[in-house]
TORKOL-4160 file (C-alpha; in steps of 0.2 Angstrom, whole numbers, padded with zeros to 4 digits, m for minus):
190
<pt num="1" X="m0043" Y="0048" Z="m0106"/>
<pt num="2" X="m0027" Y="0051" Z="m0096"/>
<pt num="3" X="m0020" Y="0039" Z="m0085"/>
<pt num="4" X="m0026" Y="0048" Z="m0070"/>
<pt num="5" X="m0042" Y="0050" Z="m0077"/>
<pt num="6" X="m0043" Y="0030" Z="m0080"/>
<pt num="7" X="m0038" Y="0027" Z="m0061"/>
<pt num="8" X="m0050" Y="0043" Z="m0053"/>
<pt num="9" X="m0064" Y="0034" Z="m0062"/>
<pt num="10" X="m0059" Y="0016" Z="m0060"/>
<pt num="11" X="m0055" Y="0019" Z="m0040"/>
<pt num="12" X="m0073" Y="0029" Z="m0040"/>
<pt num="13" X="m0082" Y="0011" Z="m0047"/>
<pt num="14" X="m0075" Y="0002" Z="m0037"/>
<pt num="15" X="m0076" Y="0011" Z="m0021"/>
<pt num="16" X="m0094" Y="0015" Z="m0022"/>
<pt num="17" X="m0098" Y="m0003" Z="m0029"/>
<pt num="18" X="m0086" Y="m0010" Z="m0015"/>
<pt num="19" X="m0096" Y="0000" Z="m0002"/>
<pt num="20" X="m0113" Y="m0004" Z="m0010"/>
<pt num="21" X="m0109" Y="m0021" Z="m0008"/>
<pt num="22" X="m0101" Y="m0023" Z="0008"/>
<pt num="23" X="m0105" Y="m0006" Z="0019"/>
<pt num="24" X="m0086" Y="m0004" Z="0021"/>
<pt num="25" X="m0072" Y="0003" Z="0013"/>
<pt num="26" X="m0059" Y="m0004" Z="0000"/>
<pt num="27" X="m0044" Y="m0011" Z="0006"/>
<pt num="28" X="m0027" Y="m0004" Z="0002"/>
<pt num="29" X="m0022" Y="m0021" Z="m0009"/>
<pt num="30" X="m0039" Y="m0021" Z="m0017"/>
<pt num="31" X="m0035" Y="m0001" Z="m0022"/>
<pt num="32" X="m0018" Y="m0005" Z="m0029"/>
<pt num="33" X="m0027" Y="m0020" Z="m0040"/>
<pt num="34" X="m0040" Y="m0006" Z="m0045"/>
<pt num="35" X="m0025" Y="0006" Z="m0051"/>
<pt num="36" X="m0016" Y="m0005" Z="m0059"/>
<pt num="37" X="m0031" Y="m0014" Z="m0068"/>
<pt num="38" X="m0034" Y="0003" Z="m0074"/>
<pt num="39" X="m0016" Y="0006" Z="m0080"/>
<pt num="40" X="m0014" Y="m0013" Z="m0087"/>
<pt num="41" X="m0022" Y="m0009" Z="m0109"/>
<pt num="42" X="m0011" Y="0007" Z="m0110"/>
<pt num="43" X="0002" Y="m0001" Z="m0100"/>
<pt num="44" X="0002" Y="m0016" Z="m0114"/>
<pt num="45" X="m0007" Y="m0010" Z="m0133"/>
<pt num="46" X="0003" Y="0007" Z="m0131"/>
<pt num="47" X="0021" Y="0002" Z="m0132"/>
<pt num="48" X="0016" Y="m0013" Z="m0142"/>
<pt num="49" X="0007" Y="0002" Z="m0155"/>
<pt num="50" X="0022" Y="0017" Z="m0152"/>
<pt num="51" X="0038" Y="0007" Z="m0146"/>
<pt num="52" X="0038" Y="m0008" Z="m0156"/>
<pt num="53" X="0023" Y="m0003" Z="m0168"/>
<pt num="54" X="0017" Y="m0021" Z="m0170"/>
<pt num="55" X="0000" Y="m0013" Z="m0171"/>
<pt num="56" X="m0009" Y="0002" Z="m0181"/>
<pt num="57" X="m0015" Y="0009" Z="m0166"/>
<pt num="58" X="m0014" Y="0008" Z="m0146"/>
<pt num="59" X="m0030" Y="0000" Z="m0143"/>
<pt num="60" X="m0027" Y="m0017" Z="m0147"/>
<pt num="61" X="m0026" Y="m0033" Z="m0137"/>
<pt num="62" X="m0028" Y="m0027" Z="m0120"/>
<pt num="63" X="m0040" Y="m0015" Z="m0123"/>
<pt num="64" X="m0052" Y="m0026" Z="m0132"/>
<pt num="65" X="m0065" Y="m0034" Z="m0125"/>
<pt num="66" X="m0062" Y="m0050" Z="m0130"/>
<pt num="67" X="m0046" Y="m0052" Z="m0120"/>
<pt num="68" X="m0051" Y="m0041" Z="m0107"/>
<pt num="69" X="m0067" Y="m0051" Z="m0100"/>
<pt num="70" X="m0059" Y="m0067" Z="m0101"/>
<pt num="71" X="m0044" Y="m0061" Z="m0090"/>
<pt num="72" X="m0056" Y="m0051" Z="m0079"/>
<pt num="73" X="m0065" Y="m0068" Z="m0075"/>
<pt num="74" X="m0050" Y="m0077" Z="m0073"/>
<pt num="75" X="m0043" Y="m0066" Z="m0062"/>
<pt num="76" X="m0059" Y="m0066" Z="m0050"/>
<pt num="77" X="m0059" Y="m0084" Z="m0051"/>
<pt num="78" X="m0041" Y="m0084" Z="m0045"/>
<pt num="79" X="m0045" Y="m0071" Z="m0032"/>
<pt num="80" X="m0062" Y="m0082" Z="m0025"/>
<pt num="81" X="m0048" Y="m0098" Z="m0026"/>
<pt num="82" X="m0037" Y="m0091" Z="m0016"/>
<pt num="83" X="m0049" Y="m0080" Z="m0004"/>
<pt num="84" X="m0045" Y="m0066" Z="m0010"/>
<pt num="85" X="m0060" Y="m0060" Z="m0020"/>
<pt num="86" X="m0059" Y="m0041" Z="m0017"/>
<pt num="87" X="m0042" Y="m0038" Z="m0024"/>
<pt num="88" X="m0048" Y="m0049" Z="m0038"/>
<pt num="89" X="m0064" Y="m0040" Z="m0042"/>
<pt num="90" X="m0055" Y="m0026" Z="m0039"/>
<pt num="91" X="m0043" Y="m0028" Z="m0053"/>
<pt num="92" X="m0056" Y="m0034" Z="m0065"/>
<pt num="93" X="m0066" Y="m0017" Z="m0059"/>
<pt num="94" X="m0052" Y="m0006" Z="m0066"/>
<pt num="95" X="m0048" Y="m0016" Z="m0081"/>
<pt num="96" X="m0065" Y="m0015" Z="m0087"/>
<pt num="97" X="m0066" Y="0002" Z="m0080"/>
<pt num="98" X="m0055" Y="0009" Z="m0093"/>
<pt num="99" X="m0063" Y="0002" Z="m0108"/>
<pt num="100" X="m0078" Y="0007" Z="m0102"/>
<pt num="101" X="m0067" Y="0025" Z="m0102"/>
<pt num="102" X="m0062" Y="0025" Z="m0118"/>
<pt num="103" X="m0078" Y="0020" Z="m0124"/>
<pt num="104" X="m0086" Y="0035" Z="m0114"/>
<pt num="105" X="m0073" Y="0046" Z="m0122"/>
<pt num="106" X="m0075" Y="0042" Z="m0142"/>
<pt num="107" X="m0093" Y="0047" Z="m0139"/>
<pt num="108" X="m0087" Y="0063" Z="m0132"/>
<pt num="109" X="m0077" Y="0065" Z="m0146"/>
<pt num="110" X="m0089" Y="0061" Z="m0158"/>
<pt num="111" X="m0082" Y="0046" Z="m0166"/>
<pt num="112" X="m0093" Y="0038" Z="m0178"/>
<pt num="113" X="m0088" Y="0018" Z="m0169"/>
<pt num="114" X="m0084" Y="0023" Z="m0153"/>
<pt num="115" X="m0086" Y="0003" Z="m0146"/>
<pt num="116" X="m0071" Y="0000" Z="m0161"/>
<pt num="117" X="m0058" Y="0004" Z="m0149"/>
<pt num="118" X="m0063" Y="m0011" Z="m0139"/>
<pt num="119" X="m0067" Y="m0022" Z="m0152"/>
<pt num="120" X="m0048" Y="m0031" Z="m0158"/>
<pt num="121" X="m0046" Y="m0040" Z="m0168"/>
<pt num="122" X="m0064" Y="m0040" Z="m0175"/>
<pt num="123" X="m0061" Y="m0022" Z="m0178"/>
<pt num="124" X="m0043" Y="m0017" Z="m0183"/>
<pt num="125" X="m0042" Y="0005" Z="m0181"/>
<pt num="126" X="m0031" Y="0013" Z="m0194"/>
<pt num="127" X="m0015" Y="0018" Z="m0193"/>
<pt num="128" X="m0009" Y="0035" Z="m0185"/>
<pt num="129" X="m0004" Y="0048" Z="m0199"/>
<pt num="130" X="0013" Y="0048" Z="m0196"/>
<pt num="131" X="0024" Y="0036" Z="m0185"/>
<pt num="132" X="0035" Y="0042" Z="m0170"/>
<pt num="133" X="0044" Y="0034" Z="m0155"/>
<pt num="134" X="0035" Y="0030" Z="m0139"/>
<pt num="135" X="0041" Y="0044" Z="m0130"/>
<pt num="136" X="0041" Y="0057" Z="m0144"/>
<pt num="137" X="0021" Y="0051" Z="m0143"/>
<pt num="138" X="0020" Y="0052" Z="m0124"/>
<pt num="139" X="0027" Y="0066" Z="m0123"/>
<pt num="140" X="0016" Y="0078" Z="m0136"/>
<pt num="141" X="0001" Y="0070" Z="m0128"/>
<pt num="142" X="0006" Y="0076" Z="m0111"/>
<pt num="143" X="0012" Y="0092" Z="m0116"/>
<pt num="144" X="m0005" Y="0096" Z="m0127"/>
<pt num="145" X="m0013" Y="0092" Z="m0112"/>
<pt num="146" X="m0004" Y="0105" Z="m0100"/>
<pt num="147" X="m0004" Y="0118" Z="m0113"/>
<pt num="148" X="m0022" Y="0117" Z="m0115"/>
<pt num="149" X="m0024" Y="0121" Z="m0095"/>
<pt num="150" X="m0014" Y="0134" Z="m0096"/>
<pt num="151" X="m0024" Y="0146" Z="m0109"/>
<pt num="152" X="m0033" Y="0161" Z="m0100"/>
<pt num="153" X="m0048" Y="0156" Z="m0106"/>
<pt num="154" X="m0049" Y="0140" Z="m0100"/>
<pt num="155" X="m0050" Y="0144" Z="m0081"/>
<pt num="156" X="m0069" Y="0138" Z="m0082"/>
<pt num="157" X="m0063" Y="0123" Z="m0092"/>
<pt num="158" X="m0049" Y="0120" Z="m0078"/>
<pt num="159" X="m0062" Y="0121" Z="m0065"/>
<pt num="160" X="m0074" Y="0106" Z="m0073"/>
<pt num="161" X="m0058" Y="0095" Z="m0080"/>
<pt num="162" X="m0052" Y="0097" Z="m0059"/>
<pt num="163" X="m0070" Y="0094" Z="m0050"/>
<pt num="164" X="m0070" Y="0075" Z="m0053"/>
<pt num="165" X="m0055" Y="0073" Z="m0047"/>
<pt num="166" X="m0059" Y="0084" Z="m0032"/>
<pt num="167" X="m0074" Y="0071" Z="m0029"/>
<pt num="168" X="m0065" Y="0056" Z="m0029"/>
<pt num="169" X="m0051" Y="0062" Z="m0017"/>
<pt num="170" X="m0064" Y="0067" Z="m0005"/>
<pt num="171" X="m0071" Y="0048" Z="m0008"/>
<pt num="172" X="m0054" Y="0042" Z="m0004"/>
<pt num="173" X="m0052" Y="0053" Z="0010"/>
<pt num="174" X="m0070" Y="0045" Z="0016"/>
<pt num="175" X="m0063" Y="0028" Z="0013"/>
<pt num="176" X="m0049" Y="0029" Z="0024"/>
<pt num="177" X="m0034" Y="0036" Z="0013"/>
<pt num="178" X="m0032" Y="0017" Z="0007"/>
<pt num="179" X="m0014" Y="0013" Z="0002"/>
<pt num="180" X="m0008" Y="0028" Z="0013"/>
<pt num="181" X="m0016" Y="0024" Z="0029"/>
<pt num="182" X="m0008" Y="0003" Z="0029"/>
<pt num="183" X="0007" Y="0012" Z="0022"/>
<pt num="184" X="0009" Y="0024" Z="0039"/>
<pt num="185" X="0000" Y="0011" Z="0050"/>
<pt num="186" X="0015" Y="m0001" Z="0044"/>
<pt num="187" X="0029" Y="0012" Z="0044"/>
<pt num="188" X="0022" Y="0022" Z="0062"/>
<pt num="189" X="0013" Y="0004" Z="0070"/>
<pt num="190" X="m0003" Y="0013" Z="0074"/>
């Protein structure tokens, strides 16, 4: 899953959960929590993996379970200590959001272990066929994915990849626009 994809469906989690729970919309810091909790495995196993390649693979410590719902807990703890238990549930939403991704994606794909992903250090993936740099890595991944959108006959796929998204900005839109409406309310004083 794409970085954006992680943080449309980690924001769409906790949004609704957020709303089911308290009838109100997320707040901005709890949003920017969310985002980065969604960010925070690729963030950390993928330069560890492509940069420094102290691991096979890019799903590795933050990405397994086993490190992931300790800090997820710890940081909801942290966030009931210090009255602050949206942003901490929050975070722990999009963290656990994107393994659930990744999880949701190897099935996709057909992978005979898909939970393998999230299982370090129980489950060590093997090693990519050939090693590159970080960026060398980034950067084919980004491009396959553009070039893919831009085949003729992939309009109807374009349309499907773009319809979640479309959802989840109108979600946001619902919510309030949070992170750009503080933002403006700050900046404006309205």
């Amino acid at each position: 899953m794409m970085p954006w994809g992680h943080a449309a469906f980690g924001y769409a989690l906790y949004s609704l959960g957020h709303r089911a729970w308290t009838r109100a919309p997320p707040s901005g810091k709890a949003v920017l929590a969310a985002l980065f909790g969604t960010q925070l495995p690729d963030l950390v196993d993928k330069p560890l993996s492509w940069g420094l390649h102290l691991f096979p693979q890019g799903y590795s410590v933050a990405h397994s379970v086993f490190v992931a719902i300790p800090i997820g807990l710890l940081v909801i703890a942290l966030g009931v200590y210090y009255d602050k238990t949206d942003i901490g549930a929050a975070f722990a939403v999009g963290y656990w959001s994107h393994l659930v991704g990744d999880i949701i994606v190897a099935f996709m794909e057909h992978h005979a272990s898909p939970f393998d992903r999230v299982l370090w250090p129980v489950v060590t993936l093997p090693p990519y066929h050939h090693s590159v740099s970080l960026f060398d890595r980034a950067f084919h991944i980004i491009g396959a994915f553009f070039q893919s959108l831009t085949a003729k006959q992939q309009l109807m796929v374009l349309g499907i990849y773009l319809a979640p998204y479309f959802l989840v900005f109108i979600l946001w839109l619902v919510d309030g626009a949070p992170v750009v409406s503080e933002l403006k309310q700050a900046v404006v004083g309205r």
